[in-house]
C-alpha positions as CSV (number, residue, x, y, z in Angstrom):
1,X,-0.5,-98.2,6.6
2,X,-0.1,-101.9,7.1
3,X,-0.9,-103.4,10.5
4,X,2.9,-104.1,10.8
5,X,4.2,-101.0,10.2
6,X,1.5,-99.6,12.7
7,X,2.5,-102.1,15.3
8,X,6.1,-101.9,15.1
9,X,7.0,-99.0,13.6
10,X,8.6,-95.6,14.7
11,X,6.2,-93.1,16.2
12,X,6.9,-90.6,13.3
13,X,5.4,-93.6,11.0
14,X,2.6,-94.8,13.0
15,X,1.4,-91.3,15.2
16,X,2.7,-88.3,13.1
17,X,0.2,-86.5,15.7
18,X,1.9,-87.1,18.8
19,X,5.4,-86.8,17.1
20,X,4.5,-83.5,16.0
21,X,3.4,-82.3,19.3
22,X,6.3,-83.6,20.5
23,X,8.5,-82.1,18.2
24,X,6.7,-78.8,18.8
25,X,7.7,-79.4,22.9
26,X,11.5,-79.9,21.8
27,X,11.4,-76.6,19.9
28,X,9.6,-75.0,22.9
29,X,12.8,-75.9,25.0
30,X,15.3,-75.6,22.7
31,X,14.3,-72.1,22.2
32,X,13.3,-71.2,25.4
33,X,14.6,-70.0,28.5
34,X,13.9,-72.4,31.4
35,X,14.0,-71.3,35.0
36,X,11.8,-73.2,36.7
37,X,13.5,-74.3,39.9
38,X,12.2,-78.0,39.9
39,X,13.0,-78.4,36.1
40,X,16.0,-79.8,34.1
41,X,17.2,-81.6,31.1
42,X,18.5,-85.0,31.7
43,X,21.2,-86.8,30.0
44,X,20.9,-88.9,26.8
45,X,21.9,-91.9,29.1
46,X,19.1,-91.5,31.2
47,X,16.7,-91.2,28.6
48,X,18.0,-94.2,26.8
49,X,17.4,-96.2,30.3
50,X,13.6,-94.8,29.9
51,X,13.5,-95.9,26.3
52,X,14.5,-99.2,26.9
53,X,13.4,-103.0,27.2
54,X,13.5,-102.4,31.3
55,X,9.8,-100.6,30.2
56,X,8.7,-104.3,29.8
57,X,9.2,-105.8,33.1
58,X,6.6,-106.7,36.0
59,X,8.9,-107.0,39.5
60,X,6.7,-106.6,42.2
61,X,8.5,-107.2,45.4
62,X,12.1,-106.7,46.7
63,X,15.3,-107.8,44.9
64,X,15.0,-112.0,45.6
65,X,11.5,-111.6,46.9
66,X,9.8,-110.8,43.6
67,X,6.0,-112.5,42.9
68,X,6.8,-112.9,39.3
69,X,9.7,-114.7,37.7
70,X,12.5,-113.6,35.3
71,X,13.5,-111.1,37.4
72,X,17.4,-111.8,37.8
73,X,18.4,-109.3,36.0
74,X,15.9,-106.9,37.0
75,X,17.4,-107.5,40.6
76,X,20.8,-107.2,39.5
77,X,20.0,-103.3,38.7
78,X,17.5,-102.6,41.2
79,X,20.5,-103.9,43.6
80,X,22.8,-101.2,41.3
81,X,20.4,-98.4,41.6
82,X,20.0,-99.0,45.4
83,X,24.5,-98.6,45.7
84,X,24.9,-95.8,43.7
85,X,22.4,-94.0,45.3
86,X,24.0,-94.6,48.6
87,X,27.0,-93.9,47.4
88,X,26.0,-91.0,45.6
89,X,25.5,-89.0,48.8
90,X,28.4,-90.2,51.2
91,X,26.7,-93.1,53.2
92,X,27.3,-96.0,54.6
93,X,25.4,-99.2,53.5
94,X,25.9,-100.5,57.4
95,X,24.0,-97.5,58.4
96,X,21.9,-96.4,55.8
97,X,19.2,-98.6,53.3
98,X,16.9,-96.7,50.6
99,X,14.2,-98.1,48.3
100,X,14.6,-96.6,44.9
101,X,10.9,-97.9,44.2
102,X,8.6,-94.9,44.9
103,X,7.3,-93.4,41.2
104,X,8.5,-90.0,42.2
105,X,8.7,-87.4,45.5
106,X,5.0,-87.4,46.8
107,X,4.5,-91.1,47.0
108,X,7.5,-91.5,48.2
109,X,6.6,-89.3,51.1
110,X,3.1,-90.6,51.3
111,X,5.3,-94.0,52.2
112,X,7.4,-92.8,55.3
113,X,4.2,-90.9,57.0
114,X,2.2,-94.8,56.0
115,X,5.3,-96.5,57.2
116,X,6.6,-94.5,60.4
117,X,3.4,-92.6,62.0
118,X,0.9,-94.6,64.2
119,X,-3.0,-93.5,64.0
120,X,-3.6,-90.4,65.5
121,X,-0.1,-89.8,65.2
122,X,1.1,-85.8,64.4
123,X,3.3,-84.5,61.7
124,X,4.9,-81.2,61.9
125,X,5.5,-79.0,59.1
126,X,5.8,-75.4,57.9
127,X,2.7,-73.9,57.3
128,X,1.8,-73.1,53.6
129,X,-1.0,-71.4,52.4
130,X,-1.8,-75.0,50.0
131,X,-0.7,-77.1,53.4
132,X,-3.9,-78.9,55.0
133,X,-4.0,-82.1,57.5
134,X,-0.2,-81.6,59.5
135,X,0.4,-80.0,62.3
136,X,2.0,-76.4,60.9
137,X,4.2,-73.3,62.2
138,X,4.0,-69.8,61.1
139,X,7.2,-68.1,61.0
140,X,7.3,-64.2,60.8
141,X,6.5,-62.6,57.3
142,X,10.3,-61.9,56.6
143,X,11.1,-65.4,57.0
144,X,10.2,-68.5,55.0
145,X,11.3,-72.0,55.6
146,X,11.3,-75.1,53.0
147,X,13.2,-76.0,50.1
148,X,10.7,-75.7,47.5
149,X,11.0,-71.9,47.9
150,X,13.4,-70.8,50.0
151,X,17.0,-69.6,49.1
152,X,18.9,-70.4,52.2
153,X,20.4,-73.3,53.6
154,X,18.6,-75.2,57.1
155,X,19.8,-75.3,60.1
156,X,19.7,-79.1,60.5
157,X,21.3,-79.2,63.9
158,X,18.4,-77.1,64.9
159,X,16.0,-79.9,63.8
160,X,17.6,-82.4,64.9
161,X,17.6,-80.5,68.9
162,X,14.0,-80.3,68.8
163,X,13.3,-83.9,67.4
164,X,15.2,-85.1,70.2
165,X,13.7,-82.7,72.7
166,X,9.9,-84.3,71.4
167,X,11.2,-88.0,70.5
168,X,10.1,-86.9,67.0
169,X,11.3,-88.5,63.8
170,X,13.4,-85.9,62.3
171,X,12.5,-86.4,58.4
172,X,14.0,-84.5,55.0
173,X,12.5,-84.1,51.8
174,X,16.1,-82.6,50.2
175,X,14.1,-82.9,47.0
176,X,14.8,-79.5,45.2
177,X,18.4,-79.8,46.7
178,X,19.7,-83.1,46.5
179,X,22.1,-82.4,43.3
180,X,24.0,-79.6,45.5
181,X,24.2,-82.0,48.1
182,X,25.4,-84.8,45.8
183,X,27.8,-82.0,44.5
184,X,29.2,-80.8,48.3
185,X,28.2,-77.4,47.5
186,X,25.9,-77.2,50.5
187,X,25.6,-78.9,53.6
188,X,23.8,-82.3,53.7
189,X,20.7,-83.1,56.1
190,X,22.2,-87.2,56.4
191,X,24.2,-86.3,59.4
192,X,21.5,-85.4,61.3
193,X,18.0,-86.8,59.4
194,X,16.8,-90.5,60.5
195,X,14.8,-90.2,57.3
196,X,15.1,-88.5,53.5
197,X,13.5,-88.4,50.6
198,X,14.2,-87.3,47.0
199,X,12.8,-86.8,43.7
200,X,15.6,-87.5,41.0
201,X,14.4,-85.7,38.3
202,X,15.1,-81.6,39.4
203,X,18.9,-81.1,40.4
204,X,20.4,-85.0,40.0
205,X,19.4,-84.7,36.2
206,X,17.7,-87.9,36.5
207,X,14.4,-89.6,35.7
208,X,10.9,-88.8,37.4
209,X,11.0,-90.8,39.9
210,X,11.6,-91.0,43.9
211,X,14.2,-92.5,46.5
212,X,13.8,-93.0,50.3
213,X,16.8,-93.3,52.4
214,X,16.6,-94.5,55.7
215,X,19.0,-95.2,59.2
216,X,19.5,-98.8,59.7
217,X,21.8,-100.5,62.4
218,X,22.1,-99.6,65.9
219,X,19.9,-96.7,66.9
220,X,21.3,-96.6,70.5
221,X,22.2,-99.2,73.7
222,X,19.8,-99.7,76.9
223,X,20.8,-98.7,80.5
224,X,21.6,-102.7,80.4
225,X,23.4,-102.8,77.3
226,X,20.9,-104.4,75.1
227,X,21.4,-102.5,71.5
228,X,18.1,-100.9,70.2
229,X,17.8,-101.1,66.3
230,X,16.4,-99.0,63.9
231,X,12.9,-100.2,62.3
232,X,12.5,-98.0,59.7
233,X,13.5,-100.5,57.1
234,X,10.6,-102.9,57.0
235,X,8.4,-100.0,57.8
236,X,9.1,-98.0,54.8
237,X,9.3,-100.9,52.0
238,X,5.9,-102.4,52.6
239,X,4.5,-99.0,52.7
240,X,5.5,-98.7,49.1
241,X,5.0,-102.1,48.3
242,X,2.3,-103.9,48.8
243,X,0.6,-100.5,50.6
244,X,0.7,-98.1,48.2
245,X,2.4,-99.3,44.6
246,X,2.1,-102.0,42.7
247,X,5.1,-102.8,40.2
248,X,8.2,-100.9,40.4
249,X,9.3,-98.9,37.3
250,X,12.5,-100.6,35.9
251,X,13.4,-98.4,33.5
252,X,13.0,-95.5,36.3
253,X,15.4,-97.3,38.5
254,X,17.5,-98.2,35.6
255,X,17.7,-94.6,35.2
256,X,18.3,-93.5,38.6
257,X,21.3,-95.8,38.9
258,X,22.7,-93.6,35.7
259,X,21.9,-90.7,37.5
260,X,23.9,-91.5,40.7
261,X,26.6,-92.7,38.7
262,X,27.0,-89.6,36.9
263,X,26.1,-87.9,40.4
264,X,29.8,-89.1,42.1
265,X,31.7,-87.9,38.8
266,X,33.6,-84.1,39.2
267,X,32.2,-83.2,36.0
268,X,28.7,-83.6,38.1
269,X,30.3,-81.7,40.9
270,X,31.5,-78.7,38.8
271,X,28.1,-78.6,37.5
272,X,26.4,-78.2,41.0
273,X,28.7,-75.5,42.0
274,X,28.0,-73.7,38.2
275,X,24.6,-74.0,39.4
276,X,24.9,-72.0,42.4
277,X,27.4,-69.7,41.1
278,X,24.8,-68.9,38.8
279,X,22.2,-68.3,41.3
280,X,23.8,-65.8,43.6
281,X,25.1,-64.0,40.0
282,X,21.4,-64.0,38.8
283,X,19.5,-62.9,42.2
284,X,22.6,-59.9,42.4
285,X,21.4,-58.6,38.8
286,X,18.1,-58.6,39.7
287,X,18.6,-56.3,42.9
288,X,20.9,-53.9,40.7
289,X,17.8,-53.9,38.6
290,X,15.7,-52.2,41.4
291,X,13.5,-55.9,42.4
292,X,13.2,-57.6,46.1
293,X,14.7,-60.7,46.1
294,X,13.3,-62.6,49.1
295,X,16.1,-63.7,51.7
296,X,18.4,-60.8,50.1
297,X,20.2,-63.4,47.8
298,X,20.6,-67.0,47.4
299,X,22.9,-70.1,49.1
300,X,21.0,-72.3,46.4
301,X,19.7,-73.3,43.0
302,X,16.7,-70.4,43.3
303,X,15.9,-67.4,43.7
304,X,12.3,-65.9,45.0
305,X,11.4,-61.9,43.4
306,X,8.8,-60.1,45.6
307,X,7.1,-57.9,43.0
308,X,4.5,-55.7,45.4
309,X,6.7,-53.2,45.1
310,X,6.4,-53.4,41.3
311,X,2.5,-53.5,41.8
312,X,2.5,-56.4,40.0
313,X,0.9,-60.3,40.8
314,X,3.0,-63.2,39.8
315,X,0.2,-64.6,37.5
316,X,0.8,-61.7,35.0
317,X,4.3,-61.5,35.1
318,X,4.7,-65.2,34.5
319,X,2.3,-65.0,31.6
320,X,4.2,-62.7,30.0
321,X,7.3,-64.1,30.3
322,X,5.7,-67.5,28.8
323,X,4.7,-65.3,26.2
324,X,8.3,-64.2,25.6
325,X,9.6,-67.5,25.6
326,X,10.4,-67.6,29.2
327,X,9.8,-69.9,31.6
328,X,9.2,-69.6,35.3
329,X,6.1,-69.6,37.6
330,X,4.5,-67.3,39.9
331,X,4.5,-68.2,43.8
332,X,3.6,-67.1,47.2
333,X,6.0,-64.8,49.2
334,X,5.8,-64.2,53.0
335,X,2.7,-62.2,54.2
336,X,0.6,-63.2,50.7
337,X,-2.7,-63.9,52.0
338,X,-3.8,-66.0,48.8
339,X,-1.8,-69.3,47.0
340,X,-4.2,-68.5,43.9
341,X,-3.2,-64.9,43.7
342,X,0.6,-64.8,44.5
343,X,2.8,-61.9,44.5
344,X,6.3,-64.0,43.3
345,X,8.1,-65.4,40.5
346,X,10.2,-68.5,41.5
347,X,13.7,-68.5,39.5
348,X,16.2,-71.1,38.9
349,X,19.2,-71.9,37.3
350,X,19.6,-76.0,37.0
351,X,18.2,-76.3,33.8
352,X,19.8,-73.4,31.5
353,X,23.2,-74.5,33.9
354,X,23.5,-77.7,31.9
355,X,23.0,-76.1,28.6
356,X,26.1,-74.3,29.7
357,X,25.0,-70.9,30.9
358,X,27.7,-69.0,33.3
359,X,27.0,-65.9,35.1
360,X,27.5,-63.9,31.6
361,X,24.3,-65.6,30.1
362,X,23.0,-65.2,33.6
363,X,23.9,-60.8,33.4
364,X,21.5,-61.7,29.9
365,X,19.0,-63.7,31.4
366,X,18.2,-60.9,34.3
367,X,18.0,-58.3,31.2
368,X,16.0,-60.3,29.7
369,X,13.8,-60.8,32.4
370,X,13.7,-57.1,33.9
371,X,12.3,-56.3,30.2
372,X,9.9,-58.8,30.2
373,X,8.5,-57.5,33.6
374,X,8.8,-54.0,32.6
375,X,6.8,-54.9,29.4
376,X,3.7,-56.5,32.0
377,X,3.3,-53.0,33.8
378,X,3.6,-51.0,30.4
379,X,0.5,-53.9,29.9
380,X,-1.3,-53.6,33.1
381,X,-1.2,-49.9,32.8
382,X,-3.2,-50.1,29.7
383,X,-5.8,-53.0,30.4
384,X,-6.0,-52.2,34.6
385,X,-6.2,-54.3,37.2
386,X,-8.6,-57.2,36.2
387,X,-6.3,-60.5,35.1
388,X,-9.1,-61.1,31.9
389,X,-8.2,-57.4,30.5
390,X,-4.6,-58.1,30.9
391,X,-4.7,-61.2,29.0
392,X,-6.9,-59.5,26.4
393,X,-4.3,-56.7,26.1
394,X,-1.9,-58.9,25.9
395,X,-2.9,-60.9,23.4
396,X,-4.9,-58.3,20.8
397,X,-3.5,-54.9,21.5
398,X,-1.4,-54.2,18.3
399,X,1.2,-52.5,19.8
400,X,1.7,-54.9,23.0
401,X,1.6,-58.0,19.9
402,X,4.9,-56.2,18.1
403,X,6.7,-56.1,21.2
404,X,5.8,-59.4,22.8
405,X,6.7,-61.0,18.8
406,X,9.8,-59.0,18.9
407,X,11.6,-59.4,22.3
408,X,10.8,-63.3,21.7
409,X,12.7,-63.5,18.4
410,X,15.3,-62.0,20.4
411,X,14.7,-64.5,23.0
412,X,14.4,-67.5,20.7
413,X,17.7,-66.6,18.7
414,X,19.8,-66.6,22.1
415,X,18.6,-70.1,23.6
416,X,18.9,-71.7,20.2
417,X,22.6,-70.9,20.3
418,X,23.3,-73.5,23.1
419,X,23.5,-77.6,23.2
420,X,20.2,-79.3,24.3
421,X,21.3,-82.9,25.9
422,X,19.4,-85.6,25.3
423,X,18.3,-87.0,21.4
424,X,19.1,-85.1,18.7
425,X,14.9,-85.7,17.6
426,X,13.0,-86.0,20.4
């Protein structure tokens, strides 16, 4: 290979390699099932934005306050990205700012407690079993709380009362549910949050990447009529920049203004209601199948399955669902004592939803599932308890082989019937 061809060629010419893992990935989700909750496949548009000559671009700073130069029209779609977003979930640009800067959700959260708490200052949180540093509630063992995991809408009137009760900052990480909120299938936290945060990259369809939104304007008017403004603006931006990031990721933000284009479209809007349609269709299968879905059913994208009663963990089941060319991933239900032992599977329906699944691939997708699970006890009833015999079963038992080979054809055959988005390649 010539030093040309291996400095501007494709990546099939210069790293076969990498483009054959990568190939190997596509076929993975092409013929797969995915149901991860936090997962989706994004539009070609989107992935064009990532693809693009934006990847070249150094723009530290704020639109017109950059430190490097040639940024004009790296403002112009920062500014873009920044309106559509806004726009994208109903607000109004007098009252609400964001900062579409963050490189995805946890930095950008990192940012509002940098920006917003003092020192020795106290966040409050759910607890989790994972959760360390923040100032946590328990809630009973029937009930969860949090979006990562839990099927039911919040009660963000509720939040807001006790925020005002402690002069708290009421703050929303809307992450796992921003699409439905884009799409006005479920209620929105902006009418009552100071502060939110999203990732763009699980229900919006977008990139990986973050967005803060934030009040701005008149916060309220002293006993002598002097207005008191909101300071979260300031606050916020330098915490991402300069305190915690350096450059900005313009084709990120390039892409995130595609997304909340396409967010404020009804095609978008159909999709977010297909989404939970196919939830609530999904999580009633599973309960005609015999399994515990936490909450009783779903107002969301997910769905959480309590196996105890099944006398199974969620680490084997989620192996062999992998396995069977399904993918979810096991998680912690209320009264687990252990985050590295869980007793759940976490389900959702974004991803297969925009290959264009409706609740009849959904009545096939809980058949397929209640097989799967009732192929890990056939498993565990052979290798025991242990999780080392139950991967050895699983993997050199003859018999266990066939059927794993066999109901993944099956599998495989199914998913490839559907449209991928996205390049037709890679």
């Amino acid at each position: 290979m010539s030093s040309s061809t291996m400095l501007h060629g494709t990546l099939a010419q210069t790293d076969p390699e990498l483009y054959s893992l990568i190939k190997k990935e596509k076929h993975r989700q092409i013929n797969g099932i995915e149901l991860i909750a936090s997962e989706n496949f994004t539009s070609l548009a989107v992935l064009e934005c990532l693809g693009s000559c934006l990847q070249n671009k150094y723009s530290e700073g704020l639109p017109g306050k950059r430190y490097y130069g040639g940024n004009q029209f790296i403002d112009e779609i920062e500014i873009v990205a920044q309106q559509r977003s806004l726009k994208a979930f109903n607000l109004d640009p007098e009252q609400w700012g964001c900062n579409v800067q963050p490189y995805s959700g946890s930095p950008a959260n990192f940012a509002v407690y940098t920006g917003l708490v003092e020192p020795h200052g106290r966040i409050m949180g759910e607890f989790l079993l994972a959760t360390q540093g923040l100032f946590s509630f328990k809630l009973r063992a029937k009930e969860t709380l949090g979006t990562t995991c839990y099927s039911r809408c919040l009660d963000y009137a509720r939040f807001r009362q006790i925020c005002d009760e402690t002069d708290s900052i009421m703050f929303a990480d809307m992450s796992h549910i921003s699409g439905l909120i884009a799409g006005g299938v479920i209620p929105s936290p902006f009418q009552y949050a100071d502060v939110v945060v999203t990732t763009t990259h699980k229900g919006l369809r977008g990139p990986r990447a973050g967005v803060i939104f934030f009040r701005k304007g008149v916060k309220g008017v002293t006993k002598t009529g002097e207005k008191i403004l909101y300071d979260y603006e300031e606050k916020i931006n330098n915490a991402v920049f300069p305190s915690l990031q350096g450059g900005p990721h313009n084709h990120a933000i390039g892409a995130i203004a595609t997304a909340m284009l396409q967010a404020q479209s009804d095609e978008f809007k159909s999709y977010q209601a297909q989404v939970k349609a196919n939830a609530s269709h999904l999580s009633d299968e599973m309960i005609k199948r015999g399994y515990h879905v936490v909450t009783g059913g779903t107002d969301v994208h997910l769905i959480l399955i309590d196996l105890r009663k099944n006398k199974l963990t969620g680490s084997k089941v989620e192996l062999v669902l992998e396995e069977i060319a399904i993918a979810c991933n096991k998680n912690t239900v209320p009264g687990d004592k252990s985050a590295m032992n869980p007793s759940g599977i976490r389900l959702g329906t974004p991803a297969m939803t925009t290959r264009g699944f409706k609740e009849e691939q959904f009545t096939q997708v809980a058949e397929f599932l209640h097989r799967g699970i009732s192929l890990a006890a056939e498993i565990q009833a052979i290798s025991g308890p242990k999780l080392v015999d139950f991967q050895t079963c699983l993997h050199k038992n003859e018999d266990i082989v066939k059927k794993v080979a066999a109901l993944k054809k099956e599998i495989e055959d199914y998913s490839n019937q559907f449209e991928m988005p996205g390049q037709a390649d890679l």
